[in-house]
N, C-alpha and C positions, 0 to 999 in steps of 0.2 A: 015183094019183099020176103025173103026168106024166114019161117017163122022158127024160134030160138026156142030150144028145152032144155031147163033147169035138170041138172043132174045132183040129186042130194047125195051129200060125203057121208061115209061110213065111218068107222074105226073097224082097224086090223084087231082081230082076238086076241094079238097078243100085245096091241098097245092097251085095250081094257083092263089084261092082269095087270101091269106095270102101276096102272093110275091105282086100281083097288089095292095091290100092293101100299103105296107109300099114302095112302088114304088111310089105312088101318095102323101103316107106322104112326102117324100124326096124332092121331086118337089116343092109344098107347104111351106115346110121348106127354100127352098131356096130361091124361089120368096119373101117371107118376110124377109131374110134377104137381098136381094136386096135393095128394096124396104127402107128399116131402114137407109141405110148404103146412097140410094141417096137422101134421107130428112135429113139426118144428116152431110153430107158433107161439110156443111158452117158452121157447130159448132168445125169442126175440125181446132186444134194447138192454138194458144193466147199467152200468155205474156209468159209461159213455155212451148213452145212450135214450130211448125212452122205454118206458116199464112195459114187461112183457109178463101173462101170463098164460099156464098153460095146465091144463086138467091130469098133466101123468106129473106124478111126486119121484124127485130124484133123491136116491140113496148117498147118505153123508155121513161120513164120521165129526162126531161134536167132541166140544172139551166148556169146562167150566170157567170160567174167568177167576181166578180168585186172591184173594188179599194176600200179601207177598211182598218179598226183597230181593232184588237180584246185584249181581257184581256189577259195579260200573268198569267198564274197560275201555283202555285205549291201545289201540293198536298199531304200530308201528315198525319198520324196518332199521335195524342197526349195524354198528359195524366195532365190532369188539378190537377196543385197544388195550396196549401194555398200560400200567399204573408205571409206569416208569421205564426208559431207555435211556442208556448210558453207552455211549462209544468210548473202550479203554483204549486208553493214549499213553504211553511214556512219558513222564512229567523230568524224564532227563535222556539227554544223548548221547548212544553207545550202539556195542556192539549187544544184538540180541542175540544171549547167551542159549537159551531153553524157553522150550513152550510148553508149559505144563499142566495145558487144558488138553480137552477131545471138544470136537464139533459136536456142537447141538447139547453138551454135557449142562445138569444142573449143577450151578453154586452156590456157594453162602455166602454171605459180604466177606472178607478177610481171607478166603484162598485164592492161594498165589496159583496166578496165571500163567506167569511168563517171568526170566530174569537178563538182567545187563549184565554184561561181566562188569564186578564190579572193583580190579583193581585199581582205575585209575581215581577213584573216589575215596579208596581206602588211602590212597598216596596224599590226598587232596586233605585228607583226615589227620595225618598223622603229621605234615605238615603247619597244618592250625596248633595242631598240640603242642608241636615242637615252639613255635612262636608263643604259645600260651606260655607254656614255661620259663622264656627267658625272660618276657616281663615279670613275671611275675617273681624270678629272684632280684628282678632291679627294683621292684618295687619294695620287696623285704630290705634291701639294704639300704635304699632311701629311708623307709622309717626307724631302721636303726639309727641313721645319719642325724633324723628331726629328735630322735628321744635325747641325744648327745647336745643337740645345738640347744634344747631346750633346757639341759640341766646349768650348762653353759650359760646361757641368757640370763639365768638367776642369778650366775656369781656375777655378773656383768662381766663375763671373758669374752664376750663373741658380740660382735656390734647386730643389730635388729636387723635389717639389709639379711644377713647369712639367714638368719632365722624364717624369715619367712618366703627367700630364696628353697630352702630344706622343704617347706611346708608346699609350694608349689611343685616345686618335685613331685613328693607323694600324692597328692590329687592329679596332677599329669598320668604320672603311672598308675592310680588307682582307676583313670580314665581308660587306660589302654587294656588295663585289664579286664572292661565291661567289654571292648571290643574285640579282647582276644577268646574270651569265650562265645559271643554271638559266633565270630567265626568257626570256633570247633563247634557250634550248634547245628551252624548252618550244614556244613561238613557233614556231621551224622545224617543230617536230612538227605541229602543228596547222597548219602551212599545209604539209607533206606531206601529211597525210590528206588534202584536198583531190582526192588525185588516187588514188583508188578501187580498190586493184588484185586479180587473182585468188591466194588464199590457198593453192591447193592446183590440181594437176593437175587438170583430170576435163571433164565435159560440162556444158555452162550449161542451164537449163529455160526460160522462159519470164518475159520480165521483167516485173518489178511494180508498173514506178513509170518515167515519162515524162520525158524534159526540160523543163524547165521547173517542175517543182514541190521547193515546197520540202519538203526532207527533214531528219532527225532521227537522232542515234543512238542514241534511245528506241524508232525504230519496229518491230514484232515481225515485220513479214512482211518487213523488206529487200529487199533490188533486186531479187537473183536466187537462185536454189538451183543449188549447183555438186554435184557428185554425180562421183567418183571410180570408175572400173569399170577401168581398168587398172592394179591386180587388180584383181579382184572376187571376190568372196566369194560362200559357200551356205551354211546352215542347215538343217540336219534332224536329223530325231530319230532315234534308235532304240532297241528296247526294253533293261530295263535286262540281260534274260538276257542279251547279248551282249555286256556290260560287260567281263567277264573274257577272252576272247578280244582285245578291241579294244585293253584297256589291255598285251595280251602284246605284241599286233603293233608300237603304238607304243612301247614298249621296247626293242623288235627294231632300231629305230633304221632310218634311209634314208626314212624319212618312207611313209605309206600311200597308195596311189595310190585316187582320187577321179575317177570319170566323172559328167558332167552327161549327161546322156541328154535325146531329146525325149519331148513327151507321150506316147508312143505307145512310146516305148522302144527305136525300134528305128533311133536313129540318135546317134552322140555330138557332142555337142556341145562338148566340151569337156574337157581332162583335165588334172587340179590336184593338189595333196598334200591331206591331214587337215592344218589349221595348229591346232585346239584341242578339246578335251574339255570340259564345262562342268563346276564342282565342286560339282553336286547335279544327284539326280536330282527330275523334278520326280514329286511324289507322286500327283498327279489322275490322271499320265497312265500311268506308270510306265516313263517311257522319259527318254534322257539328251540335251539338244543337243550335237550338233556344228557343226563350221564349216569348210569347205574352202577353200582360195583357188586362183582360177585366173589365168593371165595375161593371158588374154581378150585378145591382140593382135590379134584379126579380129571384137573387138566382137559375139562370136555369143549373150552374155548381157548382160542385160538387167536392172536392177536393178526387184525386186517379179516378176519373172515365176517361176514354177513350174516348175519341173524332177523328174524322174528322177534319182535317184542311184545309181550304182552305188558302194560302197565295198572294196576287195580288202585281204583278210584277211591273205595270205599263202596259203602251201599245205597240203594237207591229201592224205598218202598211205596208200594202202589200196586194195580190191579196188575196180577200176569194172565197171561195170554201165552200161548206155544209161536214161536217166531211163523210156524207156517200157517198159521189163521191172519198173518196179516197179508194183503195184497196191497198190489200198486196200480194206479191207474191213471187217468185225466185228472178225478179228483183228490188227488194225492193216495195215501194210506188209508184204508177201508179192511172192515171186515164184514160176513155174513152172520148174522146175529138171528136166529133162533125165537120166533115168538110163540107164546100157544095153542095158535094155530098149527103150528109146525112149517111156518113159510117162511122165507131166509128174506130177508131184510137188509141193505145194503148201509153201513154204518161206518161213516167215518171217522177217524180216530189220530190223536196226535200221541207218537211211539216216544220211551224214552230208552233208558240202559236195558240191554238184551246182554244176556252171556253166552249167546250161540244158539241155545234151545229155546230158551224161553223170552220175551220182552214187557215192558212195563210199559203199559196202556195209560198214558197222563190224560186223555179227557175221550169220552165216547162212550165206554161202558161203565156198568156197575157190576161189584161180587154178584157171581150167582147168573148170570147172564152167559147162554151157550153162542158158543162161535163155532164156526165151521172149520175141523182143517183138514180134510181130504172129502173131494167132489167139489172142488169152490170153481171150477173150469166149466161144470155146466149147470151152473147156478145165475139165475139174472136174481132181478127185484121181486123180491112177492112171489116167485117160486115156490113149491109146494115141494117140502123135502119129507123122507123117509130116514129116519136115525136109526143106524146102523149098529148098533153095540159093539164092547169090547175091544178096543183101539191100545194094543200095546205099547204104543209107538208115539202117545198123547204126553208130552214131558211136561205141562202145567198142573199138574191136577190131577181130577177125579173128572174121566172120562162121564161123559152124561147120559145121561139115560132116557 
């Protein structure tokens, strides 16, 4: 039997480098994640989470908590309308003689727009009169008639029958006489309308009808659309939870003050009372209208354009806080509260009226209690902070020290 010899395997020198190669990556790799995992150890768990602590102190800007009032606000999107719009019509049918407005021009109630020719109403006019007149000498000679029958009747010349034949006469005619003036009344009327005038304050729009054609006061589009903006009015809604608040304030009496804001918000346009509540809410939406009026004396609203509303509630006092020391999280609104140790604390808090910068703290802190508001991103529980001075930018207060 042929006798069999083991040949022992080597490695090639240059599979050896390869292995020590990614042998020493391995090693490396690990050491920094070590390394990651013990500088990171105090960042671990927070308000969703479990407590973490860690030996290096993070750098924070503080603010004080302190006893305070701020603006209650409600805020909203509106839609600025006329206080009044009126489409002028011709209230008689003719020829439209002149138009004696411009597009877009402002007027005052009582100037003349537009006119009818107005012959055919002056003819309509002078005919009533004409008629006026002739009763009115048959009515003189009827009571000449009854003064005669009546002296008569005394001496007994004239049988009773004549007498009070005479006497119906003159109420007949004194009858006709109320009707021949209603008609010359009427007349006048209808040869004033003739001359077309503005019904109400406001801006004219664009006319709708030419000199020259004849018009009707059937017709549905009329001359012009006038449109009243000094006031002017806004409408917006707001949800119905804020019902009970809104209806205290206007109780409160001195009426509630109303900012029209621009699109963007960050400029007013305008500033009016609340003039109305609406008396339903509507159910689809579950919000209530209101309606502000402004005085719009520099015409900076515009009827159908969109606005910003700000509405002010009144005041609301209690602890402030700078709006950016509150956070959000799993457990609702929290902030990092400051103890003398110097390690941030994770404290939850129920918020009330804020006016953009600052918010009222209703239950979680007391005056005098430092909050966090910038570094609150690498802050957990029980964290070990460093208080940074001098925070220009702190709008609650008195920066902490």
């Amino acid at each position: 039997m042929p006798e069999i010899h083991m040949v022992g395997s080597t490695m090639r020198p240059g599979a050896r480098r390869l292995s020590w190669i990614l042998g020493t990556a391995i090693v490396l790799a690990g050491l920094a994640v070590g390394v990651w995992l013990y500088k990171g150890n105090g960042n671990a768990g927070g308000p969703s989470g479990f407590p973490g602590r860690g030996g290096m102190s993070t750098p924070v800007r503080v603010a004080l908590a302190q006893d305070g009032a701020v603006a209650r606000l409600l805020d909203a999107i509106g839609t600025v309308t006329s206080s009044g719009t009126v489409t002028v019509r011709p209230r008689v049918d003719g020829l439209l003689e002149s138009v004696d407005f411009q597009d877009g021009q402002t007027v005052r109630a009582g100037d003349v727009l537009a006119r009818i020719d107005p012959e055919p109403f002056r003819i309509q006019l002078d005919q009533a009169q004409g008629q006026q007149a002739q009763h009115a000498a048959q009515l003189a000679n009827a009571q000449r008639d009854l003064e005669r029958y009546e002296r008569l009747f005394k001496q007994d010349s004239v049988a009773r029958q004549q007498l009070d034949t005479a006497r119906a006469q003159v109420l007949e005619l004194q009858g006709q006489a109320r009707t021949d003036q209603a008609a010359v009344d009427d007349a006048k009327r209808q040869l004033g309308y003739t001359r077309i005038l503005a019904p109400i304050d406001g801006r004219l729009g664009l006319r709708k009808v030419d000199a020259g054609n004849m018009v009707s006061a059937s017709d549905t589009d009329g001359l012009v659309v006038i449109t009243r903006s000094r006031p002017i009015d806004v409408v917006f809604a707001v949800p119905q939870v804020r019902l009970e608040e809104l209806m205290a304030g206007q109780a409160a009496g001195g009426g509630l003050v109303v900012e029209a804001r621009s699109r963007e918000g960050d400029r007013v346009l305008a500033r009016g009372v609340l003039a109305a509540i609406d008396n339903q809410i509507d159910v689809s939406t579950g919000t209530v209208s209101l309606k502000a009026r402004f005085a719009n004396e520099d015409d900076a609203l515009f009827p159908n354009q969109f606005v910003n509303v700000r509405l002010y509630l009144g005041q609301q006092h209690g602890i402030l806080v700078p709006v950016r020391a509150v956070q959000r999280g799993s457990i609702g609104a929290f902030v990092y509260r400051i103890d003398a140790q110097q390690r941030a604390h994770v404290v939850p808090v129920r918020t009330g009226a804020s006016d953009g910068e600052r918010v009222i703290i209703e239950d979680g802190l007391q005056a005098g209690d430092q909050v966090v508001v910038d570094g609150t991103d690498r802050l957990r529980e029980d964290s070990p902070v460093e208080i940074v001075t001098g925070d220009p930018q702190a709008p609650a207060g008195v920066p902490a020290r």
